[in-house]
Every structure is written in C-alpha cells, then in structure tokens.
C-alpha positions in Angstrom: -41.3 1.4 -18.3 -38.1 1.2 -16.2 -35.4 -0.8 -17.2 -34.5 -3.2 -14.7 -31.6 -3.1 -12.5 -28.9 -5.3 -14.1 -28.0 -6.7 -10.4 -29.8 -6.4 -7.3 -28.7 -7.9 -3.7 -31.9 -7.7 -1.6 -31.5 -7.9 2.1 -28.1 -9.9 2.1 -27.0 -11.7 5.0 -23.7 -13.8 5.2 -22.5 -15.2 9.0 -19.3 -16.5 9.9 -18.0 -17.8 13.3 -18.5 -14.7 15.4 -18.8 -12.0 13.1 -21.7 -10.9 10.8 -20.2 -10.3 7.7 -23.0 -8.8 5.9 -25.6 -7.5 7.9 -29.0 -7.1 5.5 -27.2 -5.2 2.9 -29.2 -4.1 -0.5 -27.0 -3.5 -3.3 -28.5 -2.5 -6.9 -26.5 -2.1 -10.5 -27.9 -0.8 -12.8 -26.9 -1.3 -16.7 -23.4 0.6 -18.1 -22.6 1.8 -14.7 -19.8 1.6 -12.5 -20.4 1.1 -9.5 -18.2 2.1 -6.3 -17.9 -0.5 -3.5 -16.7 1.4 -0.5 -15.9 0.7 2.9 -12.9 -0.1 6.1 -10.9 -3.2 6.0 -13.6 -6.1 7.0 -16.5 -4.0 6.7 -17.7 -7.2 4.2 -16.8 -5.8 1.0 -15.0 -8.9 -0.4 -17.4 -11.5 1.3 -20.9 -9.4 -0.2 -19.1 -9.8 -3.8 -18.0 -13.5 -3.1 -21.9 -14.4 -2.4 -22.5 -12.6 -5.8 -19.9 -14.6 -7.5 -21.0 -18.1 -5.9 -18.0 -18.2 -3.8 -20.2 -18.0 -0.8 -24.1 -19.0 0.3 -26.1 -16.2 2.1 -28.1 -17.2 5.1 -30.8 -14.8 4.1 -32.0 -12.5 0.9 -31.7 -12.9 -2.5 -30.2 -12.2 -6.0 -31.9 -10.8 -9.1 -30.8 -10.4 -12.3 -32.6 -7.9 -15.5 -35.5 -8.3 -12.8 -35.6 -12.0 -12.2 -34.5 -14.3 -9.2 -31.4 -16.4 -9.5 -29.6 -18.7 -8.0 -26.0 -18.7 -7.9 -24.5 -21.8 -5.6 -20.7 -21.7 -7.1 -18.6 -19.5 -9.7 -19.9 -21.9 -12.7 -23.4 -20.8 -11.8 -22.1 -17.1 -11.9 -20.3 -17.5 -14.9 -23.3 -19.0 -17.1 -24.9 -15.7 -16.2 -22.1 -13.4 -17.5 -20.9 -12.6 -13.7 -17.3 -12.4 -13.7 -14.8 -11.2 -10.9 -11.2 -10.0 -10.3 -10.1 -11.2 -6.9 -8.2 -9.2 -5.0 -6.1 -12.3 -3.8 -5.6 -13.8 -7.3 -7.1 -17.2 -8.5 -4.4 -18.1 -10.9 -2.8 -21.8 -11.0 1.1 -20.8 -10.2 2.4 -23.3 -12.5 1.0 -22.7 -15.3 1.1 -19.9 -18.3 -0.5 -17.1 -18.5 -2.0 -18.3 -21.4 -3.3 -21.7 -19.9 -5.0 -19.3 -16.6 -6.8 -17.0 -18.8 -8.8 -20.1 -20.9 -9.0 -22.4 -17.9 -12.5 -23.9 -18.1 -13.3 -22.5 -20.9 -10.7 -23.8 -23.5 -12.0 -24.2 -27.0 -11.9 -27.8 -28.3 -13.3 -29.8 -31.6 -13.9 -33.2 -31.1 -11.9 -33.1 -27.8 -8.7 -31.2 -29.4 -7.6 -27.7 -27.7 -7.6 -25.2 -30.3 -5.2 -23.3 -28.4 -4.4 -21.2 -31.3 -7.5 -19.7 -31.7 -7.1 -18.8 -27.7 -4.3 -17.5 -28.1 -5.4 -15.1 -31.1 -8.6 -14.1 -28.9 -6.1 -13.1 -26.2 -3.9 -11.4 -27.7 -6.4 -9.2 -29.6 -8.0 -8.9 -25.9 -4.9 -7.6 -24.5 -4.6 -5.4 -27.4 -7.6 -3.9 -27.3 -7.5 -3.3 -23.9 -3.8 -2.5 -23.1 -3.0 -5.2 -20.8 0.2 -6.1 -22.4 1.0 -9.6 -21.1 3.9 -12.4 -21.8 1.1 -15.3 -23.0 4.0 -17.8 -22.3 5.5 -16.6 -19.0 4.6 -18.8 -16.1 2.4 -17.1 -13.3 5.3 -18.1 -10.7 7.7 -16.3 -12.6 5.9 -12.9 -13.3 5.0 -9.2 -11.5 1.9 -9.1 -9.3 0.9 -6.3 -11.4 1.2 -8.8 -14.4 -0.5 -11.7 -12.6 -3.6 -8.7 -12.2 -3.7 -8.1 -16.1 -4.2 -12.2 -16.6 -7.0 -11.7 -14.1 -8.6 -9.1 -15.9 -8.3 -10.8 -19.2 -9.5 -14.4 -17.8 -13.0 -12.5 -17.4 -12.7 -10.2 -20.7 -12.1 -14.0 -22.7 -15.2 -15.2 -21.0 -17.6 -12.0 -22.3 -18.5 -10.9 -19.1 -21.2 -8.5 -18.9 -21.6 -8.1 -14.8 -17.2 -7.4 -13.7 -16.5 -7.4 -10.2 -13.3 -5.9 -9.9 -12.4 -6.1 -6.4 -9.4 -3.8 -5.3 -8.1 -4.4 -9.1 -5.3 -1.2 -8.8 -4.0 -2.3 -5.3 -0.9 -4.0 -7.1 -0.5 -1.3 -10.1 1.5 1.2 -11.1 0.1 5.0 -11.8 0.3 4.9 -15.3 -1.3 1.2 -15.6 -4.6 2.6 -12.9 -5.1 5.5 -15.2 -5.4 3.1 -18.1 -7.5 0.6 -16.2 -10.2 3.3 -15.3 -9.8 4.2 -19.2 -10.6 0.7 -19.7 -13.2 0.3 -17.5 -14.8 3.8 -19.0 -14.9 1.4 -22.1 -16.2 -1.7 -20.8 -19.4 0.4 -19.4 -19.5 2.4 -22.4 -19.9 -0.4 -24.4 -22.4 -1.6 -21.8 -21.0 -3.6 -19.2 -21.9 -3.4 -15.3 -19.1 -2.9 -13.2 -19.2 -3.2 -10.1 -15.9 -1.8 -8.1 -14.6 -2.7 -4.7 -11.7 0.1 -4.1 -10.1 1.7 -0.8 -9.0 4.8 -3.0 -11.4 7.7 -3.1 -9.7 9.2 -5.3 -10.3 6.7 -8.2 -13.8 6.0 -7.0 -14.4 9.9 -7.8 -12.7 9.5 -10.8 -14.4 6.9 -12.7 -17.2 6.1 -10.5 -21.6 6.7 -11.7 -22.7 6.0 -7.8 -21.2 4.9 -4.7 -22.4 2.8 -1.7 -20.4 2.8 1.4 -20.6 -0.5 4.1 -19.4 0.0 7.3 -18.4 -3.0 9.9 -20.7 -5.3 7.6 -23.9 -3.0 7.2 -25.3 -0.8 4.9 -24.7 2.8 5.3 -25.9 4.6 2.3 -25.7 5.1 -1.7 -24.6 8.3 -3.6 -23.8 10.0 -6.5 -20.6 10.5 -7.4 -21.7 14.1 -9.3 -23.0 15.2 -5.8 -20.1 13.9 -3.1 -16.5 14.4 -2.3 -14.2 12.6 -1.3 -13.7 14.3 2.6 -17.9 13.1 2.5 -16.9 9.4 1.8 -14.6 9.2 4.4 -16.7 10.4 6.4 -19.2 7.8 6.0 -16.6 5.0 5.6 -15.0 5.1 9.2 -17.4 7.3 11.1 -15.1 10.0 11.6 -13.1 12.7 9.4 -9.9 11.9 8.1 -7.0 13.4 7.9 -5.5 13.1 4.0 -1.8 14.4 4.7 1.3 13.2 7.0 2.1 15.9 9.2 5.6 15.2 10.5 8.7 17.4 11.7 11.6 17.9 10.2 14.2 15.2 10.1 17.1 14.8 11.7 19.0 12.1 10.1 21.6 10.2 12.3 24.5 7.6 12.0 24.2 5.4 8.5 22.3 2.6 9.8 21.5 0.9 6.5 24.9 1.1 3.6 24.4 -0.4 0.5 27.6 -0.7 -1.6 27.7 -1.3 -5.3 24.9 -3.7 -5.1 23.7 -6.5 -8.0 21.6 -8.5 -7.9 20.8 -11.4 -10.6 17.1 -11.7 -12.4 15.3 -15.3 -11.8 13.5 -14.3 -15.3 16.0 -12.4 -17.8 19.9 -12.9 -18.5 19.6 -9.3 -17.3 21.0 -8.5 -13.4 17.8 -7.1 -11.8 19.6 -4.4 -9.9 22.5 -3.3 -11.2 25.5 -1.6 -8.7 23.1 0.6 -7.1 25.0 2.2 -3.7 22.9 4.3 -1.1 22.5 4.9 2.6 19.6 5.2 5.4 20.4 7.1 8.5 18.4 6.8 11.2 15.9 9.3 11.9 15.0 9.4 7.8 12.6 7.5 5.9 14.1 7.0 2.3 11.6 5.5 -0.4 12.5 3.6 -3.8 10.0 4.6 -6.1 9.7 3.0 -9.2 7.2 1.5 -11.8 6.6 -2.0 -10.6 9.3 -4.1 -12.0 12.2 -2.5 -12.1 14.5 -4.1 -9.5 12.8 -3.2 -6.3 11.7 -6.4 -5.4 14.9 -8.0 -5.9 16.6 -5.2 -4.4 14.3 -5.8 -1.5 15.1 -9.7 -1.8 18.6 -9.0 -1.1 18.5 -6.8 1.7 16.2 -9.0 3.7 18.2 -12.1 2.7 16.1 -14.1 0.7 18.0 -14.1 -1.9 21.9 -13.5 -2.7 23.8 -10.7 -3.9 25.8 -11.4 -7.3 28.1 -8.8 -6.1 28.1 -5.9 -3.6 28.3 -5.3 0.0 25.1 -4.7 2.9 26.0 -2.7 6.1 23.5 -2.5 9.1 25.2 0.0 11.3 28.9 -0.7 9.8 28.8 -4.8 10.2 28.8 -6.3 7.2 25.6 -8.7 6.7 25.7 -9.2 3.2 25.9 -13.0 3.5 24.3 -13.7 6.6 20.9 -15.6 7.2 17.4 -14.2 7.3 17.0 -15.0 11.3 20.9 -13.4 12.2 19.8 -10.1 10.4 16.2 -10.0 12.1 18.3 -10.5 15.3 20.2 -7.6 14.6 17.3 -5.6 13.9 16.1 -5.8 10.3 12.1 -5.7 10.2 10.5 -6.6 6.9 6.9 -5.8 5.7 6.6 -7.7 2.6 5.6 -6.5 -0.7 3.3 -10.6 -1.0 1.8 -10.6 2.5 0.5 -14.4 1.2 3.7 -15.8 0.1 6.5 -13.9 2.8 4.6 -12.2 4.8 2.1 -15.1 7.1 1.5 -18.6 7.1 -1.9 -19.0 6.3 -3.3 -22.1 7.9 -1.9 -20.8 10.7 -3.7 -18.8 13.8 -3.2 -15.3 14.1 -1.5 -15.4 17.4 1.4 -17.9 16.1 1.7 -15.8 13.0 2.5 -12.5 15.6 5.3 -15.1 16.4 6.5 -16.0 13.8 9.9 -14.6 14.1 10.4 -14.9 17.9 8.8 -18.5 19.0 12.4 -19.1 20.0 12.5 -16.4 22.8 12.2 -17.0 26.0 9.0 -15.5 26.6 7.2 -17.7 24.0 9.5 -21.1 24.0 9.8 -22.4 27.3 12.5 -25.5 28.5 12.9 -28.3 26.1 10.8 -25.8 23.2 7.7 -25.9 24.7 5.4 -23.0 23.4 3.8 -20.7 26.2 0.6 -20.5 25.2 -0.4 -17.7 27.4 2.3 -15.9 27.1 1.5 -15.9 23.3 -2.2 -15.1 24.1 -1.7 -12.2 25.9 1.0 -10.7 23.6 -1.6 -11.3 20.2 -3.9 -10.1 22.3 -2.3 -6.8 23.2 -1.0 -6.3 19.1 -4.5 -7.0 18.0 -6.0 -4.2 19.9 -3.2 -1.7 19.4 -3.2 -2.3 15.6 -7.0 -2.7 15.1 -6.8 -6.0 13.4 -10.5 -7.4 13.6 -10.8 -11.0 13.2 -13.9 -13.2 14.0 -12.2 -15.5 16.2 -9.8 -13.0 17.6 -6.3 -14.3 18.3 -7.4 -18.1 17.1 -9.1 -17.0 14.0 -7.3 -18.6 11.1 -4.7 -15.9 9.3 -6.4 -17.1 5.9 -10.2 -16.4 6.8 -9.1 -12.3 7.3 -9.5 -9.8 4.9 -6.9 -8.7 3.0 -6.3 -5.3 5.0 -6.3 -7.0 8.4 -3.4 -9.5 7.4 -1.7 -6.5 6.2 -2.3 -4.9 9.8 -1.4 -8.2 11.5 2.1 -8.1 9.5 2.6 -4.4 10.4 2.1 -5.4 14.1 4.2 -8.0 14.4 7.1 -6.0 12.2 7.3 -2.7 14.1 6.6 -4.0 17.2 9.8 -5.8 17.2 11.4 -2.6 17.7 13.9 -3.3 14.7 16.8 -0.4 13.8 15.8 -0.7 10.0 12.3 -1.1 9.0 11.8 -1.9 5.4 8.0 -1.5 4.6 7.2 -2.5 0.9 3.8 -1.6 -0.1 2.7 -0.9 3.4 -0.6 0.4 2.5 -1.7 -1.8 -0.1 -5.1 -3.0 -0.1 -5.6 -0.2 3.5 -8.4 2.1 3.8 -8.1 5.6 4.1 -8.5 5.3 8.0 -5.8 2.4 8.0 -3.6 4.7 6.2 -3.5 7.5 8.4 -2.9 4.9 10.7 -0.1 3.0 9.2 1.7 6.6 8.0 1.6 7.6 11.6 3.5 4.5 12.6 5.9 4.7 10.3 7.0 8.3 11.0 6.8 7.1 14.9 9.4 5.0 14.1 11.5 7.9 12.2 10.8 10.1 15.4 12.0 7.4 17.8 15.4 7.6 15.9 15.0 4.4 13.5 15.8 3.9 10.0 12.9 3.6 7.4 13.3 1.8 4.0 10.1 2.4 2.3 9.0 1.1 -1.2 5.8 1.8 -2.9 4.0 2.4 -6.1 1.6 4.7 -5.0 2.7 8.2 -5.7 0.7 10.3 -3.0 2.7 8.3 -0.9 6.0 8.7 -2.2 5.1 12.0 -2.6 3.7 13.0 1.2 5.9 10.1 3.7 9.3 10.0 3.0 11.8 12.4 3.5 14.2 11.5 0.6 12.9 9.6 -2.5 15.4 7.7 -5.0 14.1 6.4 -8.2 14.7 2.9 -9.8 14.6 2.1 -13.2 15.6 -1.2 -15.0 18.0 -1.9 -12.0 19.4 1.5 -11.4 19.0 4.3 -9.2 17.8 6.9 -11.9 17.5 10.3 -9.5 17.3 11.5 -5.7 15.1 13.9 -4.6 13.6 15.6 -1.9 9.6 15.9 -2.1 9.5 19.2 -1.0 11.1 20.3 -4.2 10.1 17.6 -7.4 6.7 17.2 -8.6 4.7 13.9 -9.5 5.0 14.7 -13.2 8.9 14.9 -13.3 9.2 12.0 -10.7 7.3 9.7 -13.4 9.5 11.0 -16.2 12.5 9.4 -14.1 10.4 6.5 -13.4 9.5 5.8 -17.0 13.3 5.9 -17.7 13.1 9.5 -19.6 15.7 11.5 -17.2 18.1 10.2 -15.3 20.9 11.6 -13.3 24.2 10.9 -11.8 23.2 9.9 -8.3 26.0 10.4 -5.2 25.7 7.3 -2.8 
C-alpha cells in the first residue's frame, strides 16, 4: 500500500479584491521531500502557503494531511499539526531578543515559572546543530536581516516541525550561509521532514530540490522532477517565455566623478567598533561600481551614510564636487541621489499607504502633485502611478489604490524601483535590487540598471548575490569588517577568489 502524501492541497482557491490569487491549484508533498515552489512575483506563491499555514481561509478545496482532512483556521491550528513556516517578511517582535522570538508561544513553564534556561539550552544546541549561529541576547531591532532569518528558522526547528515552509528563506543571505541552509535542509528531509520551498532561484531549486511545481499568475501549471528538468525549462514555464540568464551590456565609458567618497567612518549602533572604517572611492558616471561583501560588514551603514540617514563620524561625501556630507535626506534627493533600499518595509514604502502616494513619496511637494495652499492633485497622481505601474509591471489587485502592504513582496520591490529610477537621479544607489525578483524581473531590473549606466548616470550597486556581482557591474570593491578589502574588475577575478576577500582571507592596498 502507498504511503500517503504528507500534505495535499486539493483544488485550492483563495480571492482577494480583484485578483484571484489561487486559481484551483493541487499541490501534494510527499514524506522526506523537498519540495520546489516556483513561480513570477504574484503568481500566489506566498498566499497558497499562507492558506496552508492558517494565515488565510480558502473560498474552495481542501487540506489533507497522512491522508486525512484537516482543518486549519489560524497558525495555532497549523502548529498543533507540526506545520511550521519561515516568512519571507519576518514575524519577529522587534523589541524583543532573539531568544524571547524563538520560544514565543511556546515557552516552557512549571507551575507558571519560565524555565527559560532550559530554552535557552534547547536553542543553543539547535543552532549548533544546525549552524545558525545566533546572538540569543541581541535584540531583533538591533541585528542583520540575515540574522533576524536564522531566529526564523530556529523558532520552527524549537517547535519540532515536521511539515517546513520556507518561503524565499535565502533572499536575505549570504553565499556561504545558502550553501549551508540547503545542507541543512538536506538534513531536515533526511531525517524525515517535508519541506516545502518557495524560492525565485532556479539554481538552488535544482540544487537541493526532489520535485518542482511551477504557478503562473495564480494557477497551476505543472509538476516535475528535478532529475529530469533544467533550469532554461523552468523558466520557461515560470513566465511563459525563455529567459535570458546574462547582462549583455557595452563597454563602459566612465565620465566625470559623480559620486567621491573621502576617508569615510562611520560609527556602529551595535559594537564600540566604527562600522566603516576610512574607506575612500569614486563613481563616475557611465560605470556601475558594486560593494560586495558578506552581509554585515559595513555596507549598510556605508549605505546609511551616503543617503543621509545616518551621520558620518568623520569623512567627506561629494555628488559631482559639492560637498553633501551633512546635508538632509530631501536636499540630496534634490540633487539627484536615488535610493533603492536594502529593507523595502522599513525605508523603502509606507505600508498603509496606497500605491500611487507611495510613487510619491519623494515629490508630493512638486508642482505637478501639490497644488496652491498643498493641495494634492489627485489626478495628476493617478495618471503618473498609473503610467509607472505599467512600465514596471507592478501587478496589484486594486491597481494604483491597492494598499502597498497587501502586494507581494517582488511587486513592492518593483514599485520602489519605479519610483527610484524614474526620478531621473545622477547617482542611483540600488541595494539588493533583486531581492526576493524572479528570473523574468531580473532580467528586467538588470536591464534598467545598465539603462541608466548607458544614459550617462552613476550606479552604486550593493548586493550579496554573487552571479550578480559577478555579471552587472563594471568594477567590484570588496568590504570586509569596515574596509575596502580589494577592487576588481569581473572580467578578470573569479567567484572563488572574490569570497576569499569577502571572508577577510586577502586583502589588498586599494587606490581611491
């Protein structure tokens, strides 16, 4: 006799205000595999593993579980059956420790007492185990978002899972800590876990991946085997069309210094340590120059600091030889600074806002959108959401009106691209720009970013993805603990001696 699936999703449907999210979709798991979740930005990846987890009702179909019908009407439901899931915006309480998120709702007690000790000794032996090396006593506000995914991960290890949703779990990691999490999620299924595993990146879905089934603009296109596929075949059946894996781009021909940074530093919020220490460098215009680094090792701060939202300690910031180091965040976007930010949640949009005023954000006060005495032209606004929304593919349910927080993840990011580039800014600096993208929005999005190179602009790009660094930029400096470690130019370094300098085990004496 056939062992039964250990999940099955018969004949889901979810609606939402004018959108079908999930469009009669069949998904079934079956025991110690991992299983790939596949499809475009919205195709209803996220909302199809939210009905799973309780998060949402569907309006038809139903759930089975070893075989027999459940009923899962909130995340306590899921959890009493051994579903657990890593969301791809986390779920973590900011104020709290690390610690105190992992046991939430399911602290130990006798007679009423934490026994926060014996927590503590589970998750440490958890994070052992597993090698999600964690700070139990850091507060969430204070650490990486590739830190803030390892609590995620070891919330649902504490409460022996045996179903794991991981839903985009290495959009925030480094490449050293995704080859480790496929290692560990190797483990988890050896050991007999179901893993279910929501990803944009084919090339860990071919990697680590049993079987594969691909949604496409909320419906169900197919399920395969990993053994029997390729990635150029998934693709395929993700957005309808072949894709196209490299950046093809000319030759550049660097310009004037647009962007000067002059013995920069920059102070830490969580160590005595500066977080960038007197780095110096320049972007010309016409060149995209990328800081690649393993995640937490200055570029965020350095980021921080060029966008103004936070200070220098010491140092001096140029855009095209006038000297901006102390001015505000709304003088330097004046003066042409665009920022796509590395937390699209917490710098990047206003949530409860619409889309359309969050494609304004940082131009309400022009006269095209702010009429006499700062009344908002609402048409005007209209129109030009309107006209970003189709250029940019951003698909919403609502369209312009549909609330910035009810949008996947990949069509925020698109909404933030919009709005940046299309401000026409001399310096673009694009952190993580891809993020969370599928392969079709990443064509897309690499495009656009060499556009702007081509049209003469500066490009400051930072990212942790090393096909990236590798295939976009036309230089590449390294950061490590602060400091610019090495320069390079990609036609000439390899991945392998780039993450030697990114691991801190070369350096060099770099010329600003």
């Amino acid at each position: 006799m056939e062992q039964p699936y250990a999940i099955e999703m018969l004949n889901i449907t979810k609606r939402f205000p004018g959108i079908v999210a999930n469009d009669n979709i069949t998904i079934q798991l079956k025991k110690g595999e991992i299983h790939a979740l596949l499809g475009e930005n919205g195709a209803g990846k996220s909302t199809l593993m939210s009905v799973l987890f309780g998060l949402y009702q569907p309006e038809e179909g139903k759930i089975r579980k070893d075989g027999k019908d459940v009923k899962i009407e909130n995340p306590n439901d899921a959890n009493d059956l051994g579903i657990g899931m890593v969301h791809q915006h986390f779920k973590l309480v900011e104020c709290f420790s690390v610690l105190d998120n992992i046991i939430l709702g399911a602290e130990p007690n006798k007679l009423g007492f934490l026994k926060k000790a014996e927590a503590r000794k589970k998750v440490m032996e958890l994070s052992e185990k597993y090698g999600l090396h964690i700070n139990p006593d850091a507060l969430i506000e204070d650490i990486t978002v590739g830190m803030q995914q390892r609590t995620e991960i070891l919330k649902m290890l504490y409460r022996d899972n045996e179903i794991l949703i991981f839903d985009e779990p290495t959009a925030v990691l480094t490449p050293q800590e995704i080859t480790e999490l496929m290692q560990i999620m190797r483990n988890l299924a050896a050991e007999g876990k179901s893993i279910l595993f929501i990803s944009h990146k084919l090339g860990e879905i071919m990697s680590v991946a049993d079987r594969c089934s691909v949604l496409r603009k909320g419906k169900y296109i197919g399920t395969v085997n990993i053994a029997d596929t390729n990635a150029e075949e998934l693709s395929a059946m993700m957005v309808g069309r072949n894709v196209n894996f490299h950046v093809h781009k000319e030759e550049a021909k660097p310009g004037e210094v647009v962007l000067d940074v002059q013995n920069l530093t920059v102070a830490s919020d969580l160590h005595q340590n500066d977080a960038v220490k007197n780095i110096s460098f320049k972007v010309r215009a016409g060149e995209i120059v990328c800081v690649a680094g393993i995640d937490g090792n200055g570029q965020t701060e350095l980021v921080y600091a060029l966008a103004g939202l936070v200070a220098a300690k010491v140092g001096r910031v140029e855009l095209l030889g006038q000297d901006i180091t102390n001015l505000s965040i709304r003088k330097r976007n004046d003066m042409g600074i665009s920022h796509i930010p590395e937390d699209r949640h917490k710098h990047g949009l206003v949530l409860d806002y619409s889309l359309e005023d969050n494609m304004i954000l940082k131009r309400y006060y022009e006269p095209e959108f702010s009429g006499k005495f700062g009344i908002m032209n609402r048409i005007n606004i209209r129109k030009y959401a309107e006209k970003l929304i189709e250029q940019y593919d951003v698909r919403s349910g609502q369209g312009a009106v549909t609330l910035a927080r009810s949008m996947s993840g990949g069509n925020q990011q698109k909404a933030i691209i919009a709005r940046e580039i299309d401000k026409n800014p001399e310096l673009l600096i694009a952190v993580q720009p891809t993020r969370g993208l599928d392969v079709g929005a990443i064509e897309y999005i690499h495009k656009q970013l060499v556009a702007q190179r081509d049209a003469g602009k500066a490009v400051l790009l930072v990212s942790l993805e090393l096909d990236e660094v590798m295939d976009v930029p036309d230089r590449i400096l390294v950061m490590h603990q602060g400091e610019i470690v090495g320069e390079f130019d990609p036609k000439n370094v390899t991945q392998e001696e780039l993450g030697l300098y990114m691991a801190g085990a070369k350096k060099d004496k770099v010329e600003a």
